[in-house]
C-alpha positions as CSV (number, residue, x, y, z in Angstrom):
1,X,-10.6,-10.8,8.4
2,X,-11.7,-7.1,7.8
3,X,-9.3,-4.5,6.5
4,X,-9.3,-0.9,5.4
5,X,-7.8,1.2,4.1
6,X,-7.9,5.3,4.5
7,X,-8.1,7.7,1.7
8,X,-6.7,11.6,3.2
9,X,-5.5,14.6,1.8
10,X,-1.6,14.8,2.2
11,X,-0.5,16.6,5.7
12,X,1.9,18.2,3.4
13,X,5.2,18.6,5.8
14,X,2.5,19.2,9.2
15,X,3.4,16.5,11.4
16,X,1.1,17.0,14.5
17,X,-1.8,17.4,12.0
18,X,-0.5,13.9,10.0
19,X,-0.4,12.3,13.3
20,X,-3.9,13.5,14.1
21,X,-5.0,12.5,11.0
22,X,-3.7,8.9,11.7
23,X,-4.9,8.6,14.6
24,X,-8.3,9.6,13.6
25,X,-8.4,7.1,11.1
26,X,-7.7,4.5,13.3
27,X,-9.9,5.3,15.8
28,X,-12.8,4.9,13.0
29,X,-11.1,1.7,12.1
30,X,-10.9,0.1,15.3
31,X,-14.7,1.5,15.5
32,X,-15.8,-0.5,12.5
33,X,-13.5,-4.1,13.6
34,X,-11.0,-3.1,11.0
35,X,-8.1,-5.9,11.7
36,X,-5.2,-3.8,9.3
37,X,-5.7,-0.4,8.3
38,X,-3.6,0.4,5.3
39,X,-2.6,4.6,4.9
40,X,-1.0,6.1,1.7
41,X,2.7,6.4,0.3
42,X,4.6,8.5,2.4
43,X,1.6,10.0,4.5
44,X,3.9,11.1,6.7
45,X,5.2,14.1,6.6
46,X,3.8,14.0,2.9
47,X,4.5,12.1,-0.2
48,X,5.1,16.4,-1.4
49,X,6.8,17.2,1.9
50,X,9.6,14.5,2.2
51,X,13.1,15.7,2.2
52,X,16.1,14.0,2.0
53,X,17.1,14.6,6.1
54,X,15.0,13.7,8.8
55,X,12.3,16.0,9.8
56,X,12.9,17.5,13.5
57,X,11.9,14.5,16.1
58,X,11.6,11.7,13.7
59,X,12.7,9.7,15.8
60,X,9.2,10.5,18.0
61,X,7.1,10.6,15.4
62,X,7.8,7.0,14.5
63,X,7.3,5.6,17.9
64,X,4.2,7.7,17.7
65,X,3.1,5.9,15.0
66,X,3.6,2.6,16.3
67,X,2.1,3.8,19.8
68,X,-1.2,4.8,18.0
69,X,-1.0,1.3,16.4
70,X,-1.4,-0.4,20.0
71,X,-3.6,2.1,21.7
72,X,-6.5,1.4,18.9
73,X,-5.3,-2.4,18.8
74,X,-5.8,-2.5,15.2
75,X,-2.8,-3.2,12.7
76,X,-1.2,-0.5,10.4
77,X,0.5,-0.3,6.8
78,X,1.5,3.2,6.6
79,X,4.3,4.7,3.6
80,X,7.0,6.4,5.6
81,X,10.7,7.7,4.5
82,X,13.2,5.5,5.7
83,X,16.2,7.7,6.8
84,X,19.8,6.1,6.7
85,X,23.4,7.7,7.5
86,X,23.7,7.8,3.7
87,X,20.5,7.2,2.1
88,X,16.8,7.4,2.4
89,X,14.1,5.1,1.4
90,X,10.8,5.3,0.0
91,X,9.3,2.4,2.7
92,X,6.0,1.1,3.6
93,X,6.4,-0.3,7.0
94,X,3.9,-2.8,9.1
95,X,2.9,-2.8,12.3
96,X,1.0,-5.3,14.2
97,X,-2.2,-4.5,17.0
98,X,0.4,-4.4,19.5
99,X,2.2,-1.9,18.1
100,X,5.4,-4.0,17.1
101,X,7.0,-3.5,13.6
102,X,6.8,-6.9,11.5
103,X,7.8,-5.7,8.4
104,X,9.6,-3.2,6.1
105,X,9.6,-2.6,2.3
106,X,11.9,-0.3,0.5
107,X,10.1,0.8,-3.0
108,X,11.5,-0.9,-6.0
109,X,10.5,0.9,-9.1
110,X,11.0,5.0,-8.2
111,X,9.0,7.0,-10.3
112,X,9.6,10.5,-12.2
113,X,13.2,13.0,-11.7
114,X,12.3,13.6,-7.7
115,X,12.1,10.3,-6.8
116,X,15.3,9.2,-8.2
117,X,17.2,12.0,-7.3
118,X,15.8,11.9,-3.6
119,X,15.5,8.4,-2.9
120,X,17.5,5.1,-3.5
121,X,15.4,2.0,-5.1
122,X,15.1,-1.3,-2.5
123,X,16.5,-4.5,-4.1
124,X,14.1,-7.3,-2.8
125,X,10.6,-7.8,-2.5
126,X,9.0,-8.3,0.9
127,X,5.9,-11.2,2.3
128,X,4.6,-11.0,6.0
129,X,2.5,-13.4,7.5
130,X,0.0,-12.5,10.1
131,X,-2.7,-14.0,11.7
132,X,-2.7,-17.2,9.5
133,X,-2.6,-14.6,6.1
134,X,0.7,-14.1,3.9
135,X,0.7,-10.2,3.1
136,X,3.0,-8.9,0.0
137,X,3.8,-4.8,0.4
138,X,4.3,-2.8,-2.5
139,X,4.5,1.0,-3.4
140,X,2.9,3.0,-6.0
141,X,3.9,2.3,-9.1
142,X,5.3,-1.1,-8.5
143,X,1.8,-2.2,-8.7
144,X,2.2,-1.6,-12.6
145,X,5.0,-3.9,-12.9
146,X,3.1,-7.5,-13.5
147,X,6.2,-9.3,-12.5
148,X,6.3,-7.6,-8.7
149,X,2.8,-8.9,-8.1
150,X,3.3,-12.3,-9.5
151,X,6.4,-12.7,-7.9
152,X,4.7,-11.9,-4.7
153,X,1.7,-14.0,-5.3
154,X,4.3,-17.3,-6.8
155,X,5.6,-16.5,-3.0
156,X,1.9,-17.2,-1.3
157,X,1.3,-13.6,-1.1
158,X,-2.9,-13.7,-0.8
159,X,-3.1,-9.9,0.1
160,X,-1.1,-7.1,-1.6
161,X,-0.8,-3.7,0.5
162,X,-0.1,-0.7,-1.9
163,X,0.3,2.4,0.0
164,X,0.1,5.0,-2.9
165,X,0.1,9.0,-4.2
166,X,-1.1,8.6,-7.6
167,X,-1.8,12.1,-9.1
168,X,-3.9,13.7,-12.0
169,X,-3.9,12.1,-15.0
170,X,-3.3,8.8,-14.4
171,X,-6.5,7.1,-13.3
172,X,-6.0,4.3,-15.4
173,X,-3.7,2.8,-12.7
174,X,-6.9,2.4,-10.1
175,X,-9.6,1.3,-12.9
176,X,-7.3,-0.8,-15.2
177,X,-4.1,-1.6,-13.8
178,X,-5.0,-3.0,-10.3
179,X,-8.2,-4.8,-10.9
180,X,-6.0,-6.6,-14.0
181,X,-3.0,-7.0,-11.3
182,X,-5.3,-8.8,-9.0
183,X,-7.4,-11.0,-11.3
184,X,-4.0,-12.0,-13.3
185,X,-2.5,-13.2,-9.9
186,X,-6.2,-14.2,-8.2
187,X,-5.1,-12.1,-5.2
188,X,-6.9,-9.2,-3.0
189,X,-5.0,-5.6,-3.6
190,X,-5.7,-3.0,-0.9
191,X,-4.4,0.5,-2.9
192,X,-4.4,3.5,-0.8
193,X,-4.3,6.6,-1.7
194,X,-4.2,10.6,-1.1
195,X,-6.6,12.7,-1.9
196,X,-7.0,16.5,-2.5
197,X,-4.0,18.2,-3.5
198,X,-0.4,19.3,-2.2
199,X,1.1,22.3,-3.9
200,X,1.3,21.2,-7.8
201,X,-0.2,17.5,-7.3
202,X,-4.2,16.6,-7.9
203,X,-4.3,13.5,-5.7
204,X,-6.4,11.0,-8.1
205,X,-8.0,9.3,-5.1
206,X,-10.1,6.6,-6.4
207,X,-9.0,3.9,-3.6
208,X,-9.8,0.6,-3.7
209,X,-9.5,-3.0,-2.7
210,X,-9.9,-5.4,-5.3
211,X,-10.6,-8.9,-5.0
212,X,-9.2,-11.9,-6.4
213,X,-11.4,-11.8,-9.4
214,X,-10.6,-8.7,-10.4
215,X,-13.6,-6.9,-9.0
216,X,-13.9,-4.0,-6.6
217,X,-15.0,-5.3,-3.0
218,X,-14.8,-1.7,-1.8
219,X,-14.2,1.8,-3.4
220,X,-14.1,5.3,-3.0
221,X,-14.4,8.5,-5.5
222,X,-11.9,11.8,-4.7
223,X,-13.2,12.4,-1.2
224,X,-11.4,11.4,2.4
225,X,-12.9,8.6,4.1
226,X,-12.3,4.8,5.7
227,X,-13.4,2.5,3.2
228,X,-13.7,-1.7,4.4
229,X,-13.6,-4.8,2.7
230,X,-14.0,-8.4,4.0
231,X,-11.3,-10.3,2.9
232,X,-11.8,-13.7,1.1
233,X,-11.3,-16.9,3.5
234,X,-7.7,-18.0,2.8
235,X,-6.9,-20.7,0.1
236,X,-10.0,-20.2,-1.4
237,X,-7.9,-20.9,-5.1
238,X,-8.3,-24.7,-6.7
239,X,-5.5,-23.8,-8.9
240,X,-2.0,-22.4,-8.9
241,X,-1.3,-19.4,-10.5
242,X,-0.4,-19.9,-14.5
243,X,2.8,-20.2,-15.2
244,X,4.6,-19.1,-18.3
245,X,4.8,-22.6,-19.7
246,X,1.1,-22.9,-19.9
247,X,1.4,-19.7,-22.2
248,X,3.3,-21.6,-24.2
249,X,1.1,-24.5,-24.6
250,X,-1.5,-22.3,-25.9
251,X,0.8,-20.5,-28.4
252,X,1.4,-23.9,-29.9
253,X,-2.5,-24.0,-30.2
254,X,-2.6,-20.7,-32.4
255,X,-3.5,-18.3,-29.2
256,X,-1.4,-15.3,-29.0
């Protein structure tokens, strides 16, 4: 299976330019035999740009993103507000090559005064399977939570999406934390991010997917671009993942 993922500057609050963007990048996807193109953390209308009502025609733009899904026939993970009558959600939301939603993940662990003031946390973690694969979602900085991706991985998870908008300084989450994420859990992380910046914010970029062993099988720098990956064949682990009790058996041992 091929996937992708699509580094872009934020459309920060222009939605015909976002969708443009999008569609775009999956026209270049579907070009290269990307299967599941995965966009950043509230791409649209921007992670800068996202307010706590519903932008004018909402309603549209979603089914525009799902329409652009099934006219390039290739698969989408793609951060989006999710607006309720009382609440909106920092989501990440998955639709397949024919357009059709198959899953939804509300972000668990907000991050910084805006976030928490503008958003309310999910309470449950989120697998999808598709096309023989199990996918875990996450958002941003729940990737530097170890026990989010373990949990996801203890529930068969092969494949971690991670629509992101890291910013300036913190680089150390794309060289250090996901590559340790992944090889800790021996599972493929796809983290997408933005790039550029949006008012205040320096987009890190630095994108990557990360393989199983903890090394990149695709990267980028700070510039926009589709970056691919083939993923590993599935089941391709002899072992379970450790468990805590092995930890313990090597404490006994004199390993800390």
């Amino acid at each position: 299976m091929r996937i992708g993922l699509y580094q872009a500057p934020s459309p920060a609050g222009d939605i015909p330019a976002g969708l443009a963007a999008l569609d775009a990048a999956l026209g270049k996807a579907a070009g290269a035999g990307v299967d599941l193109l995965v966009m950043p953390e509230l791409f649209l209308p921007g992670y800068g740009a996202t307010t706590a009502t519903p932008p004018p025609g909402w309603a549209e733009t979603m089914k525009t993103v799902a329409d652009l899904a099934r006219t390039h026939a290739v698969a989408l993970a793609i951060g989006l507000p999710e607006y309720g009558e009382t609440a909106v959600w920092n989501a990440a939301f998955v639709f397949d090559e024919t357009g059709a939603e198959i899953a939804r993940y509300r972000k668990v662990q907000l991050f910084g005064d805006r976030e928490h003031a503008l958003f309310t946390p999910g309470d449950r973690l989120v697998t999808f399977d598709w096309r023989g694969r199990r996918f875990g979602l996450l958002i941003c900085y729940d990737v530097e939570f170890p026990e989010h991706v373990r949990a996801l991985a203890t529930a068969g998870a092969e494949v971690i999406l991670v629509p992101t908008a890291n910013m300036m300084p913190f680089v150390n989450v794309n060289q250090i934390m996901v590559p340790s994420r992944a090889a800790e859990n021996a599972v493929t992380i796809v983290y997408a991010n933005c790039c550029g910046t949006e008012g205040a914010l320096d987009y890190v970029g630095l994108s990557l997917i990360c393989g199983p062993e903890g090394y990149p099988l695709a990267s980028k720098g700070r510039d926009a671009g589709l970056l691919i990956a083939e993923l590993p064949e599935p089941g391709w682990r002899e072992h379970d993942i450790p468990h805590s009790t092995q930890a313990a058996d090597l404490r006994k041992v004199g390993v800390s």
